[in-house]
Residue frames relative to the residue before (quaternion, step in Angstrom):
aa qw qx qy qz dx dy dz
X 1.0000 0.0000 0.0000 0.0000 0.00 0.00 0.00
X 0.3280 -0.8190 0.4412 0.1643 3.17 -0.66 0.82
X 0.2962 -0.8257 0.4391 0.1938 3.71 -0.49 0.69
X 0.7035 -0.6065 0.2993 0.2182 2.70 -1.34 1.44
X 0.4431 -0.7193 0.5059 0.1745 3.90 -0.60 0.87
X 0.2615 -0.6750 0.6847 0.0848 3.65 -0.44 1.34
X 0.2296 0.7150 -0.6571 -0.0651 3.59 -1.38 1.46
X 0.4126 -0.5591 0.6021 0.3932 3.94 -1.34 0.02
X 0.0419 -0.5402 0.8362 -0.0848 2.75 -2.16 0.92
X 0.2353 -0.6350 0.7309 0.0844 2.95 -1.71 1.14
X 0.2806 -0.6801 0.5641 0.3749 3.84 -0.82 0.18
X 0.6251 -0.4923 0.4107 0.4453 3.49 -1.25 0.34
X 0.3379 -0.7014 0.5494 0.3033 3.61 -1.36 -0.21
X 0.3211 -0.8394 0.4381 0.0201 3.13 -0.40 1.77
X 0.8220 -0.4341 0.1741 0.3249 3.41 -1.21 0.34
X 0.7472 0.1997 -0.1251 0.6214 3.76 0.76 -1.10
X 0.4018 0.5230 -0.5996 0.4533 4.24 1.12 0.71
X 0.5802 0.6782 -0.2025 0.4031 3.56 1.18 -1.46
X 0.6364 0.5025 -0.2633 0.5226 3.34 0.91 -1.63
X 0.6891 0.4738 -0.2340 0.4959 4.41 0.47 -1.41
X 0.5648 0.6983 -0.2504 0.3615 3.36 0.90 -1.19
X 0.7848 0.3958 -0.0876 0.4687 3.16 0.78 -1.98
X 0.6962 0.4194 -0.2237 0.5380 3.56 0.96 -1.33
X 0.6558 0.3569 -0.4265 0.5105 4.16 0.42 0.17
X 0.4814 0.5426 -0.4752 0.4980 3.78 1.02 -0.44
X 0.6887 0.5515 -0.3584 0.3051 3.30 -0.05 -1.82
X 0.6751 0.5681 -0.2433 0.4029 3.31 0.34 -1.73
X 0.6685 0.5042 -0.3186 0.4444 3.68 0.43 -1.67
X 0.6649 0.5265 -0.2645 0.4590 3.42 0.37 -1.74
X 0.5554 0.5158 -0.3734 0.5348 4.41 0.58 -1.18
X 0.8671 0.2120 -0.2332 0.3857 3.33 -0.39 -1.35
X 0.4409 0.6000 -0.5235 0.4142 3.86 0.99 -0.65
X 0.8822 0.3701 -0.0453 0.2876 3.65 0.16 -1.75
X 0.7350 0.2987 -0.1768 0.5824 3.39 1.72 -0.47
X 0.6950 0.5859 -0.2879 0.3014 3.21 0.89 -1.02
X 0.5676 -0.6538 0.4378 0.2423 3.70 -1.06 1.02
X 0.5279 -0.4238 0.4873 0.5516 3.45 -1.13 -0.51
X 0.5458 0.6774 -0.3415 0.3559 3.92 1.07 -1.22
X 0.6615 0.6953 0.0050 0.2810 2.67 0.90 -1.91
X 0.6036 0.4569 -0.1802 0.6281 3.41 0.89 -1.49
X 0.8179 0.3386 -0.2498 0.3924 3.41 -0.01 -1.63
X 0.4464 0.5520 -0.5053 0.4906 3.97 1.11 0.61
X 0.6941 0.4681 -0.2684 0.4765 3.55 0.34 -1.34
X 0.6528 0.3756 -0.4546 0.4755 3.70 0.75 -0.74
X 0.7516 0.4021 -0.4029 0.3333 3.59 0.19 -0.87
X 0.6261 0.5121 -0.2569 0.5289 3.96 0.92 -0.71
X 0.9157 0.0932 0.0079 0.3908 3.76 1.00 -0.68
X 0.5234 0.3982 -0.4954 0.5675 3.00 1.02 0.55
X 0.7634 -0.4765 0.3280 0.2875 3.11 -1.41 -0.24
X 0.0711 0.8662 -0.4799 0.1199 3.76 0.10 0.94
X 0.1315 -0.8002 0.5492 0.2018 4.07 0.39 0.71
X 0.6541 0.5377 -0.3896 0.3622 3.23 -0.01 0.55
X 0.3154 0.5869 -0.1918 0.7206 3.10 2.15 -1.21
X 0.9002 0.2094 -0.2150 0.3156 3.55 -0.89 -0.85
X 0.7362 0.4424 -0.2682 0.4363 3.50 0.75 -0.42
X 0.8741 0.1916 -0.1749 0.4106 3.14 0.73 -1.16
X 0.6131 0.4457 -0.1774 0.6277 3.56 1.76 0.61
X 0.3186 -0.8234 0.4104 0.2283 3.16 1.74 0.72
X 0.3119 0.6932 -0.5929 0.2660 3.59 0.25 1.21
X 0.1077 -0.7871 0.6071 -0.0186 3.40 0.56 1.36
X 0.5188 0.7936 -0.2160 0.2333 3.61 0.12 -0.65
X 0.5930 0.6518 -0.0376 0.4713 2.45 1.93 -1.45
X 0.4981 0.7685 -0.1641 0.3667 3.29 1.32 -1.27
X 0.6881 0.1962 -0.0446 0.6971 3.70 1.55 -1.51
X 0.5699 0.6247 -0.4274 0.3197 3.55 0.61 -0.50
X 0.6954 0.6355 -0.2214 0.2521 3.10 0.51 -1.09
X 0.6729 0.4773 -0.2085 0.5252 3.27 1.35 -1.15
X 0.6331 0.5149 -0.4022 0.4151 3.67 0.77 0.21
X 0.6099 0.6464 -0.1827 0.4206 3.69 1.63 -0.24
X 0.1980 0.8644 -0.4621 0.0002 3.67 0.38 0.59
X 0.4650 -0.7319 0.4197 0.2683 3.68 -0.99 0.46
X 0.8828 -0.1548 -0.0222 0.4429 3.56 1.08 0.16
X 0.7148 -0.4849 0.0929 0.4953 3.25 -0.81 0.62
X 0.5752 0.4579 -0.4629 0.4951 3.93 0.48 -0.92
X 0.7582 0.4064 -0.4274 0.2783 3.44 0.16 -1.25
X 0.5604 0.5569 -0.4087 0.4569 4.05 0.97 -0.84
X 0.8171 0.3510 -0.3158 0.3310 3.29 0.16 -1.77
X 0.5608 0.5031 -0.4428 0.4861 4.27 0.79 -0.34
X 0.6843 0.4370 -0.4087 0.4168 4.12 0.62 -0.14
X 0.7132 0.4602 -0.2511 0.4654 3.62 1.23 -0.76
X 0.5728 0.4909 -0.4464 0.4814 3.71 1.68 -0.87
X 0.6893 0.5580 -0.2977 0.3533 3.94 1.10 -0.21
X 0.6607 0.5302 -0.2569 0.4651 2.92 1.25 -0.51
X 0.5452 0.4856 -0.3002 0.6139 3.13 1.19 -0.81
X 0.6040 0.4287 -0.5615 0.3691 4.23 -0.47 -0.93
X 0.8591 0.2947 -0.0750 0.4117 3.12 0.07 -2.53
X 0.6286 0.6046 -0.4252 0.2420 3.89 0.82 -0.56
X 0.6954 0.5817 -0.2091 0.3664 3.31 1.09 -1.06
X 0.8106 0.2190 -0.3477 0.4172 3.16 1.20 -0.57
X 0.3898 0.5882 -0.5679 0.4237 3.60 1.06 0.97
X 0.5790 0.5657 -0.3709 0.4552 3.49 0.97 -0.58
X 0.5670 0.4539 -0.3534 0.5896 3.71 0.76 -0.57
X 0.5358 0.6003 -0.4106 0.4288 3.59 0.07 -0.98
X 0.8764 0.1489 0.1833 0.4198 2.88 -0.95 -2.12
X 0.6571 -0.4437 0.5183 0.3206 4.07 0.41 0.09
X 0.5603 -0.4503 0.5566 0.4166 3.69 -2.06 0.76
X 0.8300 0.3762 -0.3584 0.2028 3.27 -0.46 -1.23
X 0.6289 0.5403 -0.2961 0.4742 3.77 1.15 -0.64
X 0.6364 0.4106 -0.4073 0.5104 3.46 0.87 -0.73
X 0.5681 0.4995 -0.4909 0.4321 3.99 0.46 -1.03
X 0.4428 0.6441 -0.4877 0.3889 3.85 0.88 -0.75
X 0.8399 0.4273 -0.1046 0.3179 2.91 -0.35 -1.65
X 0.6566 0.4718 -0.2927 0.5105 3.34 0.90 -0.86
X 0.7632 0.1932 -0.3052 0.5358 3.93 0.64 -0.24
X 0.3704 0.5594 -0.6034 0.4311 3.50 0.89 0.55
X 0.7812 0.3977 -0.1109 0.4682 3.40 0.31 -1.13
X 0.4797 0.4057 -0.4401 0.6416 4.30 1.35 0.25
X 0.6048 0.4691 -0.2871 0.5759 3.77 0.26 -1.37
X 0.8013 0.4165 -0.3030 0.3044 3.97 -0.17 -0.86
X 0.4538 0.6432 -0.3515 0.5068 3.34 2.01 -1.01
X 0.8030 0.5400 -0.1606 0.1946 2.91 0.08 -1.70
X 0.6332 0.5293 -0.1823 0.5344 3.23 1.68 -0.88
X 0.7829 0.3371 -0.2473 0.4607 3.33 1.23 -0.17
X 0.2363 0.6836 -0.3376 0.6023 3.15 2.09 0.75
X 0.7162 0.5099 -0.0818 0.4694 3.32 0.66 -1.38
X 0.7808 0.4325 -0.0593 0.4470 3.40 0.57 -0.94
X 0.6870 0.3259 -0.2275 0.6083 3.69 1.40 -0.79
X 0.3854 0.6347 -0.4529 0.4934 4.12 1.87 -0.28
X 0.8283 0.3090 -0.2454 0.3978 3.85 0.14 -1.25
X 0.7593 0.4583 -0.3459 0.3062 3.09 0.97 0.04
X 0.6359 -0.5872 0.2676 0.4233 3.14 1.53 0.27
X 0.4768 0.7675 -0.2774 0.3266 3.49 1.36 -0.32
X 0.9118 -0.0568 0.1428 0.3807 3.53 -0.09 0.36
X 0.6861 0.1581 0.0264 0.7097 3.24 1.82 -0.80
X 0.2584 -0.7352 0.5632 0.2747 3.73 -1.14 -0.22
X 0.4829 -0.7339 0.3055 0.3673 3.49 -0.85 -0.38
X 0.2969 0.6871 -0.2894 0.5967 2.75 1.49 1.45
X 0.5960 0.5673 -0.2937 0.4865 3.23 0.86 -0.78
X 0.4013 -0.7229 0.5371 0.1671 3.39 -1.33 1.19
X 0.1315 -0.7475 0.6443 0.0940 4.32 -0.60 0.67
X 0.2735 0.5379 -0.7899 0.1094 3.91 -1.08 0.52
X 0.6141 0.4744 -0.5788 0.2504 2.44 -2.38 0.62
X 0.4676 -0.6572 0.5678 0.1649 3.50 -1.63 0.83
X 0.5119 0.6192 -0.5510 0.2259 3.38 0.47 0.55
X 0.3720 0.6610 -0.5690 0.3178 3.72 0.96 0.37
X 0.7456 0.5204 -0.0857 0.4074 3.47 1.37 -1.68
X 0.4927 0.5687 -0.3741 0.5422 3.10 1.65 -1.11
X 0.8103 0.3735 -0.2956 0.3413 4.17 0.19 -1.45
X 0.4384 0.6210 -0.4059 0.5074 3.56 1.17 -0.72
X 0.6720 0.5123 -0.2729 0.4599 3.84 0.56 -0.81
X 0.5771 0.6139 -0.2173 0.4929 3.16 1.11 -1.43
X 0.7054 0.4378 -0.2637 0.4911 3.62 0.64 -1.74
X 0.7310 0.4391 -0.3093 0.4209 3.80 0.42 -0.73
X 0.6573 0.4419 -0.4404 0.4228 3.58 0.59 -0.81
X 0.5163 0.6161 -0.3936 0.4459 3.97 1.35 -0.66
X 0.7577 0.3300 -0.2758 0.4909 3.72 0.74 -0.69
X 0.7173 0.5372 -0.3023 0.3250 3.31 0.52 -0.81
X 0.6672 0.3180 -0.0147 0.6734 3.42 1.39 -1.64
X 0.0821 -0.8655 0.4865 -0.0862 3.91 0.72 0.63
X 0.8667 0.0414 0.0739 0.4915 3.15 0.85 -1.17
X 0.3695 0.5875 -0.4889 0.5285 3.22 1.15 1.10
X 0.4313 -0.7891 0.4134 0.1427 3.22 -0.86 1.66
X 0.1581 -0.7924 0.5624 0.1754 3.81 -0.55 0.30
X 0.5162 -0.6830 0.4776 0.1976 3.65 -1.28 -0.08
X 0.1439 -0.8383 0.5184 0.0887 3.50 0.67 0.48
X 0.0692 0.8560 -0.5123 0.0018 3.43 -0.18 1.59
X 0.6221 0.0310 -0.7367 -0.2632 1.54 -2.04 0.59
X 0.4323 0.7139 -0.4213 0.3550 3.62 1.41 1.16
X 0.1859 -0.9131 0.3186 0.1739 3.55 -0.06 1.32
X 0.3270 0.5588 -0.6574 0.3855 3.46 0.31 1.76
X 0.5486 -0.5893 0.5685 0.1692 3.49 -1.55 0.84
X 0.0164 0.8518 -0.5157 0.0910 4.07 -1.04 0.75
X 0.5947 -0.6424 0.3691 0.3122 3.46 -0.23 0.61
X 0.4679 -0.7098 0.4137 0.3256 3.51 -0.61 0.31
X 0.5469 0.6183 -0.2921 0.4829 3.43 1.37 -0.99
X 0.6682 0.4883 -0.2511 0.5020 3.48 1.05 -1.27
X 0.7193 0.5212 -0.2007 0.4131 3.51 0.86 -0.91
X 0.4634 0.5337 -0.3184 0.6318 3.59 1.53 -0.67
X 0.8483 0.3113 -0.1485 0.4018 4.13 0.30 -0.91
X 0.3682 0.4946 -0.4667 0.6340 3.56 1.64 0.91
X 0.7156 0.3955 -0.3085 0.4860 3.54 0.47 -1.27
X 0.4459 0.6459 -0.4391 0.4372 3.75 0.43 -0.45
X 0.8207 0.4858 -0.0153 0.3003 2.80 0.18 -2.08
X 0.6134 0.3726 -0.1302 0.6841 3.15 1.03 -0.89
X 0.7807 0.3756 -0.3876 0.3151 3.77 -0.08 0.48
X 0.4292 0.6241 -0.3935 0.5210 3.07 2.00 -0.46
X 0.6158 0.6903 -0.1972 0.3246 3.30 0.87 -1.63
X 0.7470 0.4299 -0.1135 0.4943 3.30 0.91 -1.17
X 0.5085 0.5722 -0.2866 0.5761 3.65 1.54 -1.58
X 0.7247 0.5475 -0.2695 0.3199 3.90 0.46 -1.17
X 0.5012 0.7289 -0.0788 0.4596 3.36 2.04 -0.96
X 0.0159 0.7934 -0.5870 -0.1601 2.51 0.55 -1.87
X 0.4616 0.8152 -0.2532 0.2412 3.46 0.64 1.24
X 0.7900 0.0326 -0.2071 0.5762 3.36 -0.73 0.99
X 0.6878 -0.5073 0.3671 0.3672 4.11 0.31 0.76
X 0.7111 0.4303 -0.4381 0.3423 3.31 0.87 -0.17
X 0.6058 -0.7191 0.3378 0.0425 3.33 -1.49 1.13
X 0.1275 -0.8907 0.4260 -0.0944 3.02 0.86 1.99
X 0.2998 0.8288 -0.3032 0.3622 3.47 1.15 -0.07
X 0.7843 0.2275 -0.1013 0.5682 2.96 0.77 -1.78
X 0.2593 0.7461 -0.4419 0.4252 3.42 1.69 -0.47
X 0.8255 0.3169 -0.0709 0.4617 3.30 0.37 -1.46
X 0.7524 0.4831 -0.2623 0.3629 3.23 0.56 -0.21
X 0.5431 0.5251 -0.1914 0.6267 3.07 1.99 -0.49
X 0.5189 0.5295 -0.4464 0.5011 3.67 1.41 0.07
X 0.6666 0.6792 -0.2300 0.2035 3.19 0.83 -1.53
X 0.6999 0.6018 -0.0271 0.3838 2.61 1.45 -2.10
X 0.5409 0.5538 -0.3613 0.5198 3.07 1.66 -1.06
X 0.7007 0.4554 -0.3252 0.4425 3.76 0.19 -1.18
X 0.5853 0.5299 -0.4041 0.4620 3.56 0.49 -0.35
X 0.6598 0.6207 -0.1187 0.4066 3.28 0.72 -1.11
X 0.7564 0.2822 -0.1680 0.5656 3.48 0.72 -1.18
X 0.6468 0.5759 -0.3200 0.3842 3.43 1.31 -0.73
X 0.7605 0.5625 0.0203 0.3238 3.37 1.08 -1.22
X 0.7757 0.3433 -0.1976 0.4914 3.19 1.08 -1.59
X 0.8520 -0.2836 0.3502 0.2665 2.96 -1.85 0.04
X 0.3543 -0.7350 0.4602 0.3499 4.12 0.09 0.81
X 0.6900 0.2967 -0.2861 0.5950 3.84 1.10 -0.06
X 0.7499 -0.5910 0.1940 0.2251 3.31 0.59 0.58
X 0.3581 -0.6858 0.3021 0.5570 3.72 0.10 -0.24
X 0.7219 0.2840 -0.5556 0.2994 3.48 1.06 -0.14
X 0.5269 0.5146 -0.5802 0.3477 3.86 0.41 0.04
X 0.5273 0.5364 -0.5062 0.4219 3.86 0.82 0.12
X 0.7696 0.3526 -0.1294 0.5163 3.59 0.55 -1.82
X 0.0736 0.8770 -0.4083 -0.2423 3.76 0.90 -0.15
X 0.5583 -0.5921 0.4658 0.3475 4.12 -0.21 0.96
X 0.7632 0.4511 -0.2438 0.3932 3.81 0.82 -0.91
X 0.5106 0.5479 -0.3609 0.5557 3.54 1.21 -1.00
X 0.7008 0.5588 -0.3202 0.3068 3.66 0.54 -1.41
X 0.6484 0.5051 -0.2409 0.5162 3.21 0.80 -1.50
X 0.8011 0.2458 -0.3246 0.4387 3.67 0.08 -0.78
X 0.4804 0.4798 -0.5480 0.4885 3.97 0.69 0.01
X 0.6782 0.4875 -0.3869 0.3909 4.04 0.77 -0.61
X 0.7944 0.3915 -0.2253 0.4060 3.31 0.80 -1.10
X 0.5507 0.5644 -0.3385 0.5133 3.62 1.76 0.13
X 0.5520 0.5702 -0.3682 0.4844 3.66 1.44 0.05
X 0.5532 0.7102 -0.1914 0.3910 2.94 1.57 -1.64
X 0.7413 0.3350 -0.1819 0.5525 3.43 0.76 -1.59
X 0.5494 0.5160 -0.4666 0.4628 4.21 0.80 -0.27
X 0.4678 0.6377 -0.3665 0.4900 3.89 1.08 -1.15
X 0.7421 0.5163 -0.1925 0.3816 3.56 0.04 -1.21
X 0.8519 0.2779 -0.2798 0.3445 3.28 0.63 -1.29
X 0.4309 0.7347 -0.3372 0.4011 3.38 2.04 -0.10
X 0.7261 0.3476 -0.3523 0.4774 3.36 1.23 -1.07
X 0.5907 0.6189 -0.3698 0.3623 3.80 0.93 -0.77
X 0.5467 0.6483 -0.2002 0.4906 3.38 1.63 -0.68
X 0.6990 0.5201 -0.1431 0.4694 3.46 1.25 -1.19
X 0.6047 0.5022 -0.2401 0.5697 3.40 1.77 -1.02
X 0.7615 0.3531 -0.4228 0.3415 3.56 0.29 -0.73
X 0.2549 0.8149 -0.4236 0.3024 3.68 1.50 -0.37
X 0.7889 0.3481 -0.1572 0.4814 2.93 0.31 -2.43
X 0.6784 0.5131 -0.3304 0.4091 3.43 0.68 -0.69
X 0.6203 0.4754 -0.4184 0.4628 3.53 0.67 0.08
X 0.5809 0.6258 -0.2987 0.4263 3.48 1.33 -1.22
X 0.7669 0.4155 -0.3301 0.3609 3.03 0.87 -1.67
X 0.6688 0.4654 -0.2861 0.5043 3.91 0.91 -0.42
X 0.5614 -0.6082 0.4222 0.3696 3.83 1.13 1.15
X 0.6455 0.3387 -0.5493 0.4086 4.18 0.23 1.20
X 0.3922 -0.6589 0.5906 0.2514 3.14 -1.42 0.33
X 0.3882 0.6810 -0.6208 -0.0033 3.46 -0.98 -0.24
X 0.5699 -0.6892 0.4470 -0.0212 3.47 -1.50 0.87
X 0.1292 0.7437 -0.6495 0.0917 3.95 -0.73 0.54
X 0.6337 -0.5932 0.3810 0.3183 2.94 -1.64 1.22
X 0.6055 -0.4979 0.4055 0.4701 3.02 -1.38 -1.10
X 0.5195 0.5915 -0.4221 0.4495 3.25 1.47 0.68
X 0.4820 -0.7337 0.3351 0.3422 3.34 1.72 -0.57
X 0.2801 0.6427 -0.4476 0.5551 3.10 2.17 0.65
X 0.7068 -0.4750 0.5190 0.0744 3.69 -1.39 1.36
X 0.1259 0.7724 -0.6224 -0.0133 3.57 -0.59 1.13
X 0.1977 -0.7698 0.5506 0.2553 3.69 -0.10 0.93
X 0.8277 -0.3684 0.3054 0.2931 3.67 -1.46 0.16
X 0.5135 -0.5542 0.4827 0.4428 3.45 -0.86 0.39
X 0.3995 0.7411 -0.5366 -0.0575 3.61 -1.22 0.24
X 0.0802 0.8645 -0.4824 0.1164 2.80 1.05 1.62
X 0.3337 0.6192 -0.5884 0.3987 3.82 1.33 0.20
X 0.6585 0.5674 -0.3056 0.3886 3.84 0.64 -1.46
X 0.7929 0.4289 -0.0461 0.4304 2.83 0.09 -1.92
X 0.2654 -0.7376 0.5872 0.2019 3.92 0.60 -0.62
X 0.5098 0.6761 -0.4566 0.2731 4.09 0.81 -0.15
X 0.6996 -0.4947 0.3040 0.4164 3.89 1.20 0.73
X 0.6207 -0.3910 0.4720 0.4889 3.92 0.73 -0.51
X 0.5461 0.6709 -0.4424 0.2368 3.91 0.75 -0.05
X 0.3960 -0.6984 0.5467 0.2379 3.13 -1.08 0.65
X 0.2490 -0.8076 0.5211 0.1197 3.54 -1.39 0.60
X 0.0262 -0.8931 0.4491 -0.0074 3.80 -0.13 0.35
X 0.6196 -0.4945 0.4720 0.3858 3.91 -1.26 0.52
X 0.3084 -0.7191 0.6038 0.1523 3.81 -0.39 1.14
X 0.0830 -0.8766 0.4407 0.1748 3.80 -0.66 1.42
């Protein structure tokens, strides 16, 4: 029997991995190379993730901000070597705009459960500073486990192959494990919460996403087609008085479509009215 060749693949590096890729580099590289001690400890307190800051100083902001802020090199380069493996090929999969979904479903989802286990005293305080993309990085993590279930990865730098499903439920496991500790500063919380979110996400939303459900464009023009109907009602209302005021009547629906006079004697069409079709 012949045994089964073990090969690597890298996935390509798609468009919106590229887009996260570039704008968490940038940042790391800025503050790595320019950024004081002062400095840093501003951006953490104004931009990373601080529940107190955000709740009781309405620093909502904070919520996405955070995940673009990392604190050193292991800690940047393990969020981008993830994003990139498992992001890129959900992005092929499922499209930019669904994957960007997911990926702040699951920052935004971290963060809320950052927020929530801070006030309660649980593992963290509200005090405690959070940076870093691993809310988005695991949310990814959780989805590529459902989606790609049985596609085998490589777990470097150990050369034996493993499901992904199986691999999603080590990481699980091992983060509860650690979250349960309370160990080494690093912020399993969102770890968890960015797992959660993912499963929510893949389990829940819309197979085109919520925006290709809620689409921003349909909206805008259904807004700006009310906008222009708004208008001709009131322009409709003005020319009324202005006819009145110069001794004519004449009439418009309530769409502001033109009713001309009865002349069904002429016209023979029963008494019907005719109007501008909107």
């Amino acid at each position: 029997m012949q045994g089964r060749e073990m090969t690597l693949s890298f996935p390509p590096f798609t468009r919106a991995v590229i887009w996260l890729l570039a704008i968490n580099t940038a940042i790391f590289l800025f503050l790595s190379a320019f950024g004081s001690r002062a400095v840093i400890q501003w951006v953490y307190l104004y931009f990373g993730l601080v529940p107190e800051m955000t709740i009781f100083h309405f620093a909502i902001w904070q919520i996405v901000t955070y995940s673009f802020i990392h604190v050193a090199f292991w800690h940047w380069f393990g969020n981008m070597l993830g994003l990139w493996l498992f992001g890129a090929t959900l992005e092929i999969a499922w499209g930019i705009r669904r994957f960007l979904e997911l990926f702040f479903v699951g920052v935004i989802g971290a963060a809320l459960t950052t927020i929530i286990f801070a006030f309660t005293h649980i593992l963290s305080s509200p005090a405690t500073v959070t940076v870093g993309a691993s809310g988005g990085v695991f949310a990814i993590l959780m989805a590529f486990g459902m989606v790609f279930g049985d596609n085998e990865i490589m777990l470097i730098p150990f050369p034996f192959l493993i499901k992904a499903k199986y691999f999603v439920l080590i990481l699980i496991v091992v983060t509860v494990a650690f979250a349960i500790s309370g160990g080494g500063g690093v912020a399993y919380l969102a770890h968890l919460g960015g797992l959660f979110f993912g499963y929510l996400y893949v389990k829940f939303a819309p197979k085109q996403g919520f925006a290709g459900r809620f689409s921003l464009s349909e909206w805008y023009y259904g807004l700006n087609n009310s906008y222009y109907r708004w208008k001709r009602r009131r322009a409709a209302r003005k020319f009324e008085v202005y006819m009145r005021r110069h001794d004519r009547d004449v009439h418009f629906d309530e769409h502001g479509n033109y009713i001309p006079p009865d002349d069904d004697a002429r016209k023979g069409n029963g008494g019907g009215k005719s109007g501008w079709v909107n």
